[in-house]
C-alpha positions in Angstrom: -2.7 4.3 15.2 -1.1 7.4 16.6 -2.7 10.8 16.4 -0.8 13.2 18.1 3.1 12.9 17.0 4.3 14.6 20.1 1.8 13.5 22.6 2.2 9.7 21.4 6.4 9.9 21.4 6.0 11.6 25.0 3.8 8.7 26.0 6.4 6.1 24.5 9.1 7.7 26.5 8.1 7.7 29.8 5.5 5.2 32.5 2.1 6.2 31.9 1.7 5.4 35.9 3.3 9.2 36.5 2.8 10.5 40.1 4.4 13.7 41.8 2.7 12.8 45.5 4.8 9.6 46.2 8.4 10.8 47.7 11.0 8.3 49.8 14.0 10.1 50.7 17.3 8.1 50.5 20.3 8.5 51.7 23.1 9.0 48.9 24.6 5.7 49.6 21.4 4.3 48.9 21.0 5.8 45.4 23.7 4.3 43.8 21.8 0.8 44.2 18.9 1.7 41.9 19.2 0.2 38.6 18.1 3.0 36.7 21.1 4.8 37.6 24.7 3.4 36.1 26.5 6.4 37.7 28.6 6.2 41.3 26.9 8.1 43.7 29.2 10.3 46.1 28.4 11.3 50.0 26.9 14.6 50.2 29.1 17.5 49.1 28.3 20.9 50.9 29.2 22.6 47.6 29.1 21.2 44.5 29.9 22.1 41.3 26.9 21.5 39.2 25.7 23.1 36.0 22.1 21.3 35.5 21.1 19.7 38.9 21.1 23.2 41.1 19.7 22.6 44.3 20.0 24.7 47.5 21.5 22.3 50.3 24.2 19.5 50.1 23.7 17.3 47.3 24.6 13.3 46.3 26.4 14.3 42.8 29.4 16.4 41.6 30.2 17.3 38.0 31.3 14.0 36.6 28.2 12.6 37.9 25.9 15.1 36.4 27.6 14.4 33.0 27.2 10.8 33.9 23.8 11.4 33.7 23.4 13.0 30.3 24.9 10.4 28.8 22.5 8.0 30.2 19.6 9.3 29.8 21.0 10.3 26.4 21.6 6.5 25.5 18.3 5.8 27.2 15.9 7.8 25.7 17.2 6.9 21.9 17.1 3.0 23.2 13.5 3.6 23.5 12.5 5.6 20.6 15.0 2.8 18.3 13.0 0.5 19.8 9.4 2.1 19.5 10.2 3.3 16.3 11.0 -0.2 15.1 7.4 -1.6 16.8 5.4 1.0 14.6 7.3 0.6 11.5 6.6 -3.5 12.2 3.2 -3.0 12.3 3.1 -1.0 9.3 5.3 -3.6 7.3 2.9 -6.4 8.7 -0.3 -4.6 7.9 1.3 -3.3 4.2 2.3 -7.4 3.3 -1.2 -8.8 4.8 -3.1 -6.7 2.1 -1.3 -7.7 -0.5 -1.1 -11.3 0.4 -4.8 -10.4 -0.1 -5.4 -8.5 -3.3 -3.1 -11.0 -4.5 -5.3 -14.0 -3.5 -8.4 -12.7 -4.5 -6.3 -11.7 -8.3 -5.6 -15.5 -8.2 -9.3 -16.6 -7.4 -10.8 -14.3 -10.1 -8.5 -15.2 -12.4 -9.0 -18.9 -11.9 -12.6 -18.3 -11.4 -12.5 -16.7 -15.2 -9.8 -19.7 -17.0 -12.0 -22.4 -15.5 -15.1 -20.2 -17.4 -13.4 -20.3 -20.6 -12.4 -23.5 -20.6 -15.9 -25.4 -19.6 -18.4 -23.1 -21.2 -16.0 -21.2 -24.4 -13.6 -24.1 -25.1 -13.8 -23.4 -28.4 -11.7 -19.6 -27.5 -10.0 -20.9 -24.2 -6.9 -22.2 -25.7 -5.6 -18.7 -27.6 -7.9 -16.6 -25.3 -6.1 -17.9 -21.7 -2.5 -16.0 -22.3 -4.6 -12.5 -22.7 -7.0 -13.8 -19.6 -3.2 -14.0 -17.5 -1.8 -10.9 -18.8 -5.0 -8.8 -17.5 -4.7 -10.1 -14.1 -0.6 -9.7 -14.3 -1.2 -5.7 -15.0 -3.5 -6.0 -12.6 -1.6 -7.2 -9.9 1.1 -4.5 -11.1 -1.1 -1.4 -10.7 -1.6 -2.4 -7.0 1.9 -3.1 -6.4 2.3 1.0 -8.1 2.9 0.5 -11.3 1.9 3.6 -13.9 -0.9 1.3 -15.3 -4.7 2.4 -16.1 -6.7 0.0 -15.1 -9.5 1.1 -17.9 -7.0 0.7 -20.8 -6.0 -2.6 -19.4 -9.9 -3.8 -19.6 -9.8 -2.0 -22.7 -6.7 -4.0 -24.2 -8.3 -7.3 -22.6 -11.2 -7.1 -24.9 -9.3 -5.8 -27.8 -7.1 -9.0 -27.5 -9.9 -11.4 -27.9 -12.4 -10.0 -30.1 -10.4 -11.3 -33.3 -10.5 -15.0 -31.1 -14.6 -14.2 -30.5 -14.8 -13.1 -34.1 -13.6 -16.1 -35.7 -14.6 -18.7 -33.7 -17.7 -17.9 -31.8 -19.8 -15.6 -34.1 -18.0 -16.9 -37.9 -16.4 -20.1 -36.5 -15.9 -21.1 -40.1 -12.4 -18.4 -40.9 -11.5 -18.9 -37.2 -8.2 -21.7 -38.2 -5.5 -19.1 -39.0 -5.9 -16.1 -36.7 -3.5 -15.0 -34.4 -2.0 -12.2 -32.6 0.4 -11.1 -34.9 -2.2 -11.7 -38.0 -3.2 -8.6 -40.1 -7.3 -9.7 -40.0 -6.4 -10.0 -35.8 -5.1 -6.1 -35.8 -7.8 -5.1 -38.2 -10.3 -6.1 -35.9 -8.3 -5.0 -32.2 -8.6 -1.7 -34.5 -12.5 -1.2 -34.6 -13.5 -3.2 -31.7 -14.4 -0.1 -29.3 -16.4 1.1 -32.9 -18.1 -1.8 -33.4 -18.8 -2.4 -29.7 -19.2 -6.7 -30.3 -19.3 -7.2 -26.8 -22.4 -4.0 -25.6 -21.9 -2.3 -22.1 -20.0 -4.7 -20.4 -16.9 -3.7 -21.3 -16.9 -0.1 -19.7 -19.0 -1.5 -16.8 -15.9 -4.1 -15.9 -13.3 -1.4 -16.2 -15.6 1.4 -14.1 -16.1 -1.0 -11.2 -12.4 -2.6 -11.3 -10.9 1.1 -11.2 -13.0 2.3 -8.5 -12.3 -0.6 -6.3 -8.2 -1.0 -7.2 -7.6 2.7 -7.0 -8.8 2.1 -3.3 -6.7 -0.7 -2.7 -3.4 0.7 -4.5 -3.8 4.2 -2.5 -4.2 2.1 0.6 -0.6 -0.2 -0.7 0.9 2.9 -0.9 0.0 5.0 1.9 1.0 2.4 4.1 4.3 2.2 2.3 4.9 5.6 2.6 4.4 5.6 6.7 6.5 3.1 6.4 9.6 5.1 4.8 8.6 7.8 7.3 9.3 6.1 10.1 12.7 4.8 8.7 13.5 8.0 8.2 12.8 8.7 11.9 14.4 5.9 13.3 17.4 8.0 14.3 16.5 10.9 16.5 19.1 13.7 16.7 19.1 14.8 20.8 20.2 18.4 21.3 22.5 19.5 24.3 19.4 21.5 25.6 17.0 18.5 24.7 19.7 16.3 26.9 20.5 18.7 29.6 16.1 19.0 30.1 15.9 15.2 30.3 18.6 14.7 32.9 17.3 17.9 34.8 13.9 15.7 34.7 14.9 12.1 35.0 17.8 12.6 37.2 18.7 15.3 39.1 16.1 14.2 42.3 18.7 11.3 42.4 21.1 14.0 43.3 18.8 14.5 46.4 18.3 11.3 47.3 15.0 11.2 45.9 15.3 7.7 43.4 11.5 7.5 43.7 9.8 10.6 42.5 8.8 10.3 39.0 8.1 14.1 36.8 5.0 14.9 36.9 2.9 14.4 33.3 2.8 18.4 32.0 6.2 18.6 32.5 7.4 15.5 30.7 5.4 17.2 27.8 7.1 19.9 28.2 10.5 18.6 27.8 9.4 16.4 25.0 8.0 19.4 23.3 11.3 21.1 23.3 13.3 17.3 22.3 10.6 17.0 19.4 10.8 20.7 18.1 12.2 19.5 15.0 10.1 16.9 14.3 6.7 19.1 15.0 5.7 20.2 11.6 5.0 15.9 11.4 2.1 16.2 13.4 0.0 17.6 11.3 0.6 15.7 7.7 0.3 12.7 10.3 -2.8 13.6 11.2 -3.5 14.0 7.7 -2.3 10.4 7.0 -3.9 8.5 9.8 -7.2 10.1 8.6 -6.4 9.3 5.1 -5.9 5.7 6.1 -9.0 5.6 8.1 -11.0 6.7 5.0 -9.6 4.3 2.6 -10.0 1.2 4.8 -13.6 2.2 5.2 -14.0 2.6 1.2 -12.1 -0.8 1.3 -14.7 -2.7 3.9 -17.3 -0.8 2.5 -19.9 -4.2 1.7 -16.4 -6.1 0.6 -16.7 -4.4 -2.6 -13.4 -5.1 -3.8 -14.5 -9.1 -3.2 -17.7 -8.5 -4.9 -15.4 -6.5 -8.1 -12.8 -9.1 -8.2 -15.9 -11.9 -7.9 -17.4 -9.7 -10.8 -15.1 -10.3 -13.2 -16.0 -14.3 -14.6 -19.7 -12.5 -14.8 -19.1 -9.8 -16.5 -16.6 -11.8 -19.5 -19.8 -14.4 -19.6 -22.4 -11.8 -20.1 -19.9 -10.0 -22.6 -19.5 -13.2 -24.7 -23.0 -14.2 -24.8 -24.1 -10.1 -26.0 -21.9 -11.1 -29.1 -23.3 -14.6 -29.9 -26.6 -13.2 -29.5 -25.4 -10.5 -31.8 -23.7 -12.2 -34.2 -25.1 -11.2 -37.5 -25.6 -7.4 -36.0 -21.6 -7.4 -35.4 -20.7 -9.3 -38.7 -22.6 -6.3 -40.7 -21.3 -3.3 -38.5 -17.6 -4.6 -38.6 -18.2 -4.3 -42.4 -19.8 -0.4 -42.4 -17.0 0.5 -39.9 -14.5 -0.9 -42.0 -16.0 0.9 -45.0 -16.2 4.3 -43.3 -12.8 4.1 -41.1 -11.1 3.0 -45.3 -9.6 0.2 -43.5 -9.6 -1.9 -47.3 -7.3 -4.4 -46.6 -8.8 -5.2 -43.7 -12.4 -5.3 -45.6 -10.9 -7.2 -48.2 -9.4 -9.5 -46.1 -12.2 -10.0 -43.5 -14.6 -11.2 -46.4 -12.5 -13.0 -48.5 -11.4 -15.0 -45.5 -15.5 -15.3 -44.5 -16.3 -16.5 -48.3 -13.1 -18.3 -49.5 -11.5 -19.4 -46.9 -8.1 -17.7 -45.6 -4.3 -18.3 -46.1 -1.5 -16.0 -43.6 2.1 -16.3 -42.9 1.9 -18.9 -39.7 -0.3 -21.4 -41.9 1.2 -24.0 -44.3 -2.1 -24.3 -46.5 -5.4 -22.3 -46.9 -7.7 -23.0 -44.2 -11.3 -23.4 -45.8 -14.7 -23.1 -44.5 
């Protein structure tokens, strides 16, 4: 990508193949045949009256043709940063929709990966745990698209979600028939999960790793976004009369000599661009700033395809997760009752244990549902 704002629109601008040696002198009636030039070309006037193209000696143009000239190079010059311009901006938009083709593939693959888990190895929890499994990977997909989502709450809320489904029908599969989202025992236990901690480490070690990785990948969404408005913005150059008058003086006035074939020379079409780009020169260096910034966070991005490795991560983390809490069955029936004792949460107690002993009765079922 660019590095030097001036430097690069300079380049854009003009042939890189710049010479001042090669000179072909022409007679006037000659210069009106070359196509760079859309103005008539008079016979030599001993004494014209020209403001920009002052040259001692006869010359090919008069004062019509000289503003002839501004206006083409005028009309030329924002032809060609329109049409630069809309090359970088392309290349931006390209780049900015081929990432997120990509985060949003490997969203899909994980998330597939981790449904296809549930449903061969926890089939018991797939059917109620699947709509929580798609509305992690839908935040997910939001937070790289910008949305003001943690990623950690949104692990956080994941495992919330399904420890009342784990609860009941993995470690005490026997009061597992009537809870539900909306259930009182379902919030009670949402409540004390992080307490409890059913499901060990894993937990914080998926959100860590997923945050890292998708902070990467948003900032890089974004970044690329915002070039992209930048250059919109820039899309329409403003030429000032000075800025103008320099690039005909450049571009043109040799014409007024005869000389069609003498390109300027490469420190002076800097020059003139200098003074065209005044306005736009405090861009240079936040665009510095930005190419660097991109450079770093496609590196962290590459970096041993960690954000493959985190997405792929996922199914193995849920797995090690759900087999901490069969393991620890009892160990999490007991605490969930201590916390529930020290946090005062009685209804929850009471319902809990009733529900484990006598079997349980809420508002979605038609009968008790016994053990």
């Amino acid at each position: 990508m660019c590095k030097n704002y001036v430097y690069i629109m300079t380049k854009l601008f003009f042939s890189p193949h710049i010479v001042c040696q090669q000179k072909q002198l022409l007679k006037c009636e000659e210069a009106r045949l070359q196509p760079s030039s859309q103005c008539d070309v008079c016979l030599r006037i001993q004494y014209a009256d020209l403001q920009i193209c002052k040259h001692q000696g006869p010359s090919c143009c008069n004062k019509k043709m000289e503003e002839c000239y501004q206006a083409a190079v005028k009309r030329e010059t924002l032809q060609k940063i329109e049409s630069y311009t809309y090359e970088l901006g392309n290349m931006l938009s390209s780049q900015l929709d081929a990432f997120q083709d990509m985060f949003q593939y490997l969203l899909s693959f994980s998330q597939g990966h981790l449904s296809s888990l549930l449903e061969g190895t926890y089939s018991s929890l797939s059917r109620q745990a699947l709509p929580h499994v798609n509305q992690l990977f839908s935040s997910l997909s939001l937070y790289l698209r910008g949305a003001n989502i943690s990623v950690e709450m949104t692990i956080h809320k994941f495992f919330n979600n399904i420890f009342p489904i784990v609860y009941t029908r993995l470690i005490n599969p026997g009061i597992g028939g009537s809870v539900t989202t909306s259930s009182t025992m379902g919030d009670c236990l949402r409540m004390i999960r992080q307490d409890v901690k059913p499901f060990g480490n894993y937990p914080v070690t998926m959100a860590q790793e997923l945050a890292e990785v998708l902070e990467a990948g948003r900032q890089l969404s974004l970044a690329l976004d915002k070039g992209l408005e930048v250059i919109n913005a820039t899309e329409h150059a403003n030429l000032s009369r000075d800025c103008v008058k320099g690039l005909a003086k450049m571009v043109y006035c040799s014409h007024c000599r005869g000389l069609t074939l003498i390109k300027p020379c490469a420190g002076y079409c800097l020059n003139v661009m200098r003074g065209c780009l005044a306005s736009t020169a405090e861009l240079d260096q936040p665009w510095r700033i930005y190419i660097s910034s991109l450079k770093k966070l496609t590196l962290v991005m590459a970096g041993h395809h960690s954000l493959e490795l985190a997405m792929l991560g996922v199914r193995g983390h849920v797995n090690e997760a759900l087999l901490y809490a069969q393991i620890h069955g009892p160990l999490i029936t007991a605490t969930v009752k201590i916390r529930s004792k020290i946090q005062n949460y009685d209804n929850c107690l009471s319902l809990l244990f009733k529900c484990k002993n006598f079997g349980c009765w809420f508002g979605g079922s038609s009968k008790p549902i016994k053990k």
